[in-house]
C-alpha positions as a printed Julia matrix, in Angstrom:
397×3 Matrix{Float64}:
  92.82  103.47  112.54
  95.14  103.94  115.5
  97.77  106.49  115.13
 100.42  108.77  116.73
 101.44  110.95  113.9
 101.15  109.42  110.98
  99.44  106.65  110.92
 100.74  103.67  112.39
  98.47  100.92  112.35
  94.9   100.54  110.22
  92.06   97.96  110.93
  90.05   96.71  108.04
  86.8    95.07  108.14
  85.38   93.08  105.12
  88.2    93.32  103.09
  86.82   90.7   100.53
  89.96   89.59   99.89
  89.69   86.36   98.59
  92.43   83.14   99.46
  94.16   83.55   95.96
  94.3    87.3    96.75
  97.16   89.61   97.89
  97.12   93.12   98.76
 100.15   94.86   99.72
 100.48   98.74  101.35
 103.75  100.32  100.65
 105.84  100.86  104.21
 103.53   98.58  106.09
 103.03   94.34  106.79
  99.36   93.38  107.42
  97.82   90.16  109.1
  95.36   89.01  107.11
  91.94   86.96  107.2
  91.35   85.89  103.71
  87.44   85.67  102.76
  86.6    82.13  102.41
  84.99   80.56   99.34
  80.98   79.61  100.98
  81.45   80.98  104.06
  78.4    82.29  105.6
  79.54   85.77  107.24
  83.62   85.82  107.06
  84.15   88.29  104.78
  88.17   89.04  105.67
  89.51   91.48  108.2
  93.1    92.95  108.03
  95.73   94.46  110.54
  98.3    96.49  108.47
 101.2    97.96  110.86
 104.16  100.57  110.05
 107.03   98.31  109.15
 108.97  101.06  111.76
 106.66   99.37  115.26
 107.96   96.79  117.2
 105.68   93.97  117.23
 104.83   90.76  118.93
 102.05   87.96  119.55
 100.67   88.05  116.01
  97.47   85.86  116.44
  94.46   84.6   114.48
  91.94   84.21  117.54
  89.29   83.3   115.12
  87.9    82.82  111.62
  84.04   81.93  111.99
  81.02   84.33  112.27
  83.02   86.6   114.79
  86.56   87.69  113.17
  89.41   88.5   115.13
  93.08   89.24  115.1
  95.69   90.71  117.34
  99.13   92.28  117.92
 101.16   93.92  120.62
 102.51   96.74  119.71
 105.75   98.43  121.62
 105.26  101.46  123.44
 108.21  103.74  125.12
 108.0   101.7   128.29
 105.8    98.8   127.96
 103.65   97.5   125.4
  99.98   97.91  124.03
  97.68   94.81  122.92
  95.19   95.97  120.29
  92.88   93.43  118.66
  90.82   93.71  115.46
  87.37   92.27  114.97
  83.9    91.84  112.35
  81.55   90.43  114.64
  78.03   89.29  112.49
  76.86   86.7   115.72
  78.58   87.73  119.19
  76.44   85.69  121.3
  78.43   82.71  120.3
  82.0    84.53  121.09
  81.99   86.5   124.69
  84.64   84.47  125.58
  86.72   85.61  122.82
  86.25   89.39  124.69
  86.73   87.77  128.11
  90.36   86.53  126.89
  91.4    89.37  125.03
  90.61   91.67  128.06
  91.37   88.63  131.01
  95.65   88.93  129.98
  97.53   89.07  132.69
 100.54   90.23  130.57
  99.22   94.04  129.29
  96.8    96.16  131.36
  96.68   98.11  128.0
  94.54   96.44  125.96
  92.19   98.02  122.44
  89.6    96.52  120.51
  88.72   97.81  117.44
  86.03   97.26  114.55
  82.38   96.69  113.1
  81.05   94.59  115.88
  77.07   94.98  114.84
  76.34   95.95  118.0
  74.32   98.66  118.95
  73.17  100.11  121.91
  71.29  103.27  123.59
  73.86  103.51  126.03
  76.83  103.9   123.91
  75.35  106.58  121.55
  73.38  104.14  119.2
  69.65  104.52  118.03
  68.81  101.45  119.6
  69.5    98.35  120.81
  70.06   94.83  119.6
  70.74   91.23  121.46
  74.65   91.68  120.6
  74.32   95.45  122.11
  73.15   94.4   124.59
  75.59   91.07  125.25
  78.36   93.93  125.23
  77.25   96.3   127.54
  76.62   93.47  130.37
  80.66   92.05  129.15
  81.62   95.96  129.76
  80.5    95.41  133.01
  81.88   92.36  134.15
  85.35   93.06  132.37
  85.55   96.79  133.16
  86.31   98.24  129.55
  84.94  101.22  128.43
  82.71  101.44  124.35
  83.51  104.17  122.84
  82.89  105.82  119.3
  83.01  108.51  117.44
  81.28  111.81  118.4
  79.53  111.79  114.58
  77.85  109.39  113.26
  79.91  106.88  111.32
  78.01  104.47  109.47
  75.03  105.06  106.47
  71.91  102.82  105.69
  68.97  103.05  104.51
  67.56  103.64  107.74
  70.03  106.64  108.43
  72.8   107.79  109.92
  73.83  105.47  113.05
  77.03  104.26  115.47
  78.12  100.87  114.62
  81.83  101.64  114.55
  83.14  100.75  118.36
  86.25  100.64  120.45
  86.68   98.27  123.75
  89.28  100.26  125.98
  90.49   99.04  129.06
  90.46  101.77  131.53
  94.36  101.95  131.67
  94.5   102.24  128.43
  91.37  105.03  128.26
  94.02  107.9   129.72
  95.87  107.31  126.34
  93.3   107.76  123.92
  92.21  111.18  122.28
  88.78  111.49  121.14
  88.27  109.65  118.15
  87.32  111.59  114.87
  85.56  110.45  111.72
  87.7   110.96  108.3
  86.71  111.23  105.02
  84.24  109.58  103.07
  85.54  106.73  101.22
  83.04  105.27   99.21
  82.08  102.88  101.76
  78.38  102.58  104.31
  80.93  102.84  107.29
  82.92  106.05  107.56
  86.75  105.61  109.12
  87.43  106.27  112.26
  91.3   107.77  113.81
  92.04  106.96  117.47
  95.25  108.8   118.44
  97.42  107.82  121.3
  99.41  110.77  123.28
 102.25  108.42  124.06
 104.93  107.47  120.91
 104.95  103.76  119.99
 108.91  102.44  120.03
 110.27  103.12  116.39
 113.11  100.34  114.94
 114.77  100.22  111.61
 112.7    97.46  109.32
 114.28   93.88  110.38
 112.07   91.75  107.82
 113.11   91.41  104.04
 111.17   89.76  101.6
 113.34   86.83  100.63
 113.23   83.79   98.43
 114.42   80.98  100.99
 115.0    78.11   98.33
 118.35   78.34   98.22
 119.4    78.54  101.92
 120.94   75.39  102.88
 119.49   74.51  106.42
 121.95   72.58  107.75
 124.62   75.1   107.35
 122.19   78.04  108.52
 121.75   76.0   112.1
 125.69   75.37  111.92
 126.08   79.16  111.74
 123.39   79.89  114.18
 125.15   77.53  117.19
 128.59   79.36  116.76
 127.04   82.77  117.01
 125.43   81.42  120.17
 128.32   80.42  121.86
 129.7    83.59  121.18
 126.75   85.3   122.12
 125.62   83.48  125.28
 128.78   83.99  127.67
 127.82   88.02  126.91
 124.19   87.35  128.77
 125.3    85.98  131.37
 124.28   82.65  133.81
 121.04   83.69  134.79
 119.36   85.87  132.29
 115.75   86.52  132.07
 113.32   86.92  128.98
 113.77   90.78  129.58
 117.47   90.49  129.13
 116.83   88.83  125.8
 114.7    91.41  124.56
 116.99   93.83  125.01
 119.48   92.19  123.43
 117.3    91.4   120.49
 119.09   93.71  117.99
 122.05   91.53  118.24
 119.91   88.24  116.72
 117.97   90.13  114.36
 121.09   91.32  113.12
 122.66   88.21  112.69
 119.51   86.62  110.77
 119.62   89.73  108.64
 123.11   89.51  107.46
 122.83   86.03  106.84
 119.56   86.17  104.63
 121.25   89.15  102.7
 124.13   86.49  101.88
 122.63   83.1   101.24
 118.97   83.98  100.15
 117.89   86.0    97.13
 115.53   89.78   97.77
 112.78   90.18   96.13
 111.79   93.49   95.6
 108.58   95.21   94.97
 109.66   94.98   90.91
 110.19   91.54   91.17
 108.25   88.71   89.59
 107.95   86.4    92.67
 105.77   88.87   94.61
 102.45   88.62   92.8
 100.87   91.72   91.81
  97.73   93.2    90.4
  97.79   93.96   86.98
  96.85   97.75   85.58
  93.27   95.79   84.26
  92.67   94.75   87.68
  93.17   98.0    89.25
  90.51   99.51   86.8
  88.14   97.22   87.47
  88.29   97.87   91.08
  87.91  101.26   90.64
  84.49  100.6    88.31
  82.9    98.42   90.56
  83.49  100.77   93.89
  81.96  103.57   91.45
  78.78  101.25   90.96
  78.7   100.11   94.77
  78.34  103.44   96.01
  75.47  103.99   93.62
  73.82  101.45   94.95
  74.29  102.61   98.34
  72.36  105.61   97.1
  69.72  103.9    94.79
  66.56  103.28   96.12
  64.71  102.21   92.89
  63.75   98.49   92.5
  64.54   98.05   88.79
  67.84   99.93   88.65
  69.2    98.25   91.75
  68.66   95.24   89.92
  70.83   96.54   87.06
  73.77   97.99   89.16
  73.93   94.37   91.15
  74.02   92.51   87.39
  76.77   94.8    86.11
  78.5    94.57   89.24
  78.6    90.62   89.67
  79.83   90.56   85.88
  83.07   92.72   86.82
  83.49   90.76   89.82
  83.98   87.38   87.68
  85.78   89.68   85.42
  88.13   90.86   88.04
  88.56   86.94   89.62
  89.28   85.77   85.84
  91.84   88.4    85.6
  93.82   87.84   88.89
  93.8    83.83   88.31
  95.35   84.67   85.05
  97.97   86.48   86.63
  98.76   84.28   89.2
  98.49   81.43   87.13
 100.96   82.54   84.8
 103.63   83.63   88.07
 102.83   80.17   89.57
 103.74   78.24   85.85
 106.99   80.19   85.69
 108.01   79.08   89.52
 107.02   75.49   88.68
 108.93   75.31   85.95
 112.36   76.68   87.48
 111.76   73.86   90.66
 111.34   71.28   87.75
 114.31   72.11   85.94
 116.2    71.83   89.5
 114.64   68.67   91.13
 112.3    66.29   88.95
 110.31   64.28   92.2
 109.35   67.78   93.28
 105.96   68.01   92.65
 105.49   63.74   93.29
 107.0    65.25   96.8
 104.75   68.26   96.98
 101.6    65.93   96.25
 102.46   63.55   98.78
 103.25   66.06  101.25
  99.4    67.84  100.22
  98.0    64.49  101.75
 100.38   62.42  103.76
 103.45   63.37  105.64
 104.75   59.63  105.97
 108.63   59.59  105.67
 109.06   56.51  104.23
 106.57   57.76  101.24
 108.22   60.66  100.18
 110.89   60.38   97.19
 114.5    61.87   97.77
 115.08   65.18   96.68
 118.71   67.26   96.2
 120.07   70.82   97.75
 121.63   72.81   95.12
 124.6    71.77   95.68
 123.46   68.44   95.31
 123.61   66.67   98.87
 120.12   64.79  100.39
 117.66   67.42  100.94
 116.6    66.69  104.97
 112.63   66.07  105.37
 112.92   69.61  107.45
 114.2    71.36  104.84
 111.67   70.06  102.2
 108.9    70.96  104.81
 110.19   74.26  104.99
 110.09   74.67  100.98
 106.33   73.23  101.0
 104.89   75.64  103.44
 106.68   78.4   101.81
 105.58   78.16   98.28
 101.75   77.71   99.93
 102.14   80.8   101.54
 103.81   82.56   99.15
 101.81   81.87   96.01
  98.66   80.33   97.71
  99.22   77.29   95.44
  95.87   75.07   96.8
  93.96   77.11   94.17
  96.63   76.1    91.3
  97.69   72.36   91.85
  95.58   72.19   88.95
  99.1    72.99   86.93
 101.92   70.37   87.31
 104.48   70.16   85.47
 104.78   66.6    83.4
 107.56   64.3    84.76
C-alpha cells in the first residue's frame, strides 16, 4: 500500500481473479491482470487508485511469469511513477527493472510487490538466484530494497522478508518507514509505505457510462467546434505543459457531453456486473479453510481442507457464470431487438475485420452505422461484460 493519509493507492498480488471476473472497491479504479485459464505462474496482480489522484501512463508491462503494471501518479509539483509486480522467474525479466528505473521522464520512481526474492543483504534469511539477480540490478541502476522492519510473510519454514520495495534514491527522501498491518488471512502480511509530500487531489472526471447510444459522428462534430473555440485561448506556440494545465477545460467538455448523450450506470444498476450475496459467502468459507491450511501440518487433514476447498471453488465459478450469464442474455437481447445483423457483425468482427465482410448495421436514429463506430461498440461490450467466455449465447436471427 502507498499512502498519504488515507490510503491512496493499494497493490495486490495474486488476486486470482479470473478473466470472467470483476471486482470493484468503492471510491477507487484499479488496473487489473486477470489470472489466466492454464497459465503456469500468472496468478493476477491489481493497482487500485483513489478516484481523487491524478493519473497518467496506465501500462501493462507484462503478463508472463514476471507480472507488472504501472501508473504515474501526480504529486504537488511533479509526478511519481510507481509500478506493481509478482515476480515467480526474474532471471528472464531484468530488463523489465532496467526500463522501469532507466525513464528519463520521472527521477521518482517505486516498485512495489512479492518479487520471490530474497537476500541476506536486504534483511532476508537467505539468499536465492533472483536475490541475488536484484541486488547486482540495485547496483547497476542505483535503487535502494527496502522492507519492512518485521517480518512480513509466514511459511512453513517461518517467519521471513519476501515483501520488497525498489526506490530510486530521489524518491527514498519521500518515503517513511514502512510498517506491517494487520493480519489478513493471508501467508504475506500488508505492508503501508507513506509519502511526506500530498499527491495532487481533483474532483472524479470518469463516469461509468453506457456508450451505445452516442452517435460518433456528431460527438467529433461537437468536439472540432469546441476546439476552435478553445485553441485561439492557447495560443500559437503552446507546449504539452500548457495543455496540461489547461486540461480541466477538455475534461469538462467530455463530461458534460457524456452526461447528455450517454446513459450512467450506477453502482445499482444492472449493466455493471456484480457478485451475488451466495458468492460473497462462499468467499468468505473458503478464506476460513485457506488459512487453516496455512496452519495444518497433518497429512490426512490437509488432504481434506484442499478437497472441500476445490469443491467451493467450482461452486463459486458455477455461481458467478450464472450471474453473468444471465446479465450478458439480457444485453443481447436489447442489441437484438435494436439491430438484427448484430451478432453476424460481432462474429465476423471476433475473426476477421475485412470491410467488405461485415453486414450494415443502423444508429438509433436509423442512419449507416460507420465501421468506427461499430468497432467502438465491439470492444466495449468485450470489455465491459468479458463476452469471449459467453459467445456461447447468441441470440437466433
Amino acid at each position: 500500500m502507498l499512502s498519504t493519509n488515507p490510503v491512496d493507492l493499494l497493490i495486490v498480488n495474486e488476486t486470482k481473479l479470473k478473466q470472467h471476473d470483476d471486482y470493484y472497491l468503492k471510491g477507487y479504479y484499479s488496473l487489473d491482470i486477470k489470472w489466466k485459464s492454464g497459465s503456469i505462474a500468472s496468478t493476477g496482480t491489481s493497482i487500485f487508485y483513489k478516484s481523487t489522484l491524478r493519473v497518467k501512463n496506465l501500462k501493462i508491462v507484462s503478463e508472463e511469469l514476471c507480472e507488472f503494471v504501472t501508473i504515474d501518479v501526480r504529486l504537488e509539483k511533479t509526478w511519481i511513477k510507481i509500478g506493481g509486480m509478482y515476480s515467480k522467474y526474474l532471471s528472464k525479466y531484468p530488463s523489465l527493472i532496467k526500463n522501469f528505473f532507466a525513464d528519463k521522464h520521472t527521477s521518482l520512481s517505486i516498485l512495489l510487490g512479492d518479487l520471490n526474492d530474497k537476500c541476506s543483504s536486504f534483511g532476508c534469511m537467505g539468499t536465492n538466484r533472483d536475490g541475488f539477480i536484484l541486488k547486482k540490478l540495485s547496483k547497476s541502476f542505483g535503487f535502494s530494497v527496502i522492507t519492512s522492519k518485521t517480518p512480513n510473510h509466514y511459511s512453513p519454514g517461518g517467519w521471513d522478508y519476501l515483501g520488497l520495495a525498489l526506490v530510486s534514491l530521489s524518491a527514498l527522501q519521500l518515503l517513511e518507514e514502512p510498517i506491517t498491518i494487520n493480519d489478513i488471512g493471508s501467508d504475506h502480511l500488508p505492508i503501508l509505505y507513506k509519502l511526506n509530500v500530498t499527491p495532487l487531489k481533483v474532483t472524479p472526471t470518469f463516469i461509468r457510462c453506457n456508450l451505445t447510444p452516442i452517435n460518433w459522428d456528431h460527438y467529433r462534430k461537437s468536439f472540432a467546434i469546441y476546439l476552435n473555440k478553445f485553441a485561439p485561448q492557447l495560443g500559437d506556440n503552446f507546449s504539452g505543459e500548457d495543455l496540461e494545465k489547461s486540461s480541466n477545460s477538455l475534461i469538462g467538455f467530455i463530461k458534460s457531453y457524456l452526461e447528455i448523450h450517454s446513459s450512467k450506470i450506477t453502482s445499482n444498476s444492472k449493466k455493471i456486473p456484480l457478485t451475488c450475496k451466495n458468492v460473497a459467502v462462499l468467499l468468505k468459507k473458503k478464506q476460513c479453510i485457506r488459512n487453516k491450511l496455512c496452519r495444518c501440518v497433518d497429512f490426512h487433514d490437509r488432504s481434506v481442507l484442499k478437497n472441500e476447498m476445490f469443491a467451493i471453488s467450482q461452486e463459486i465459478r458455477r455461481s458467478t457464470i450464472a450471474a453473468k450469464n444471465k446479465e450478458w442474455k439480457a444485453e443481447c437481447n436489447k442489441l437484438h431487438k435494436a439491430n438484427p445483423n448484430f451478432w453476424k457483425v460481432f462474429g465476423k468482427l471476433s475473426t476477421s475485420k475485412s470491410e467488405e465482410a461485415i453486414p450494415k448495421l443502423l444508429n438509433q436514429d436509423r442512419s449507416p452505422a460507420s465501421l468506427e463506430e461499430i468497432y467502438e461498440l465491439y470492444k466495449y461490450l468485450r470489455c465491459l461484460f468479458s463476452c469471449s467466455l459467453h459467445l456461447g449465447y447468441v441470440p437466433s436471427s
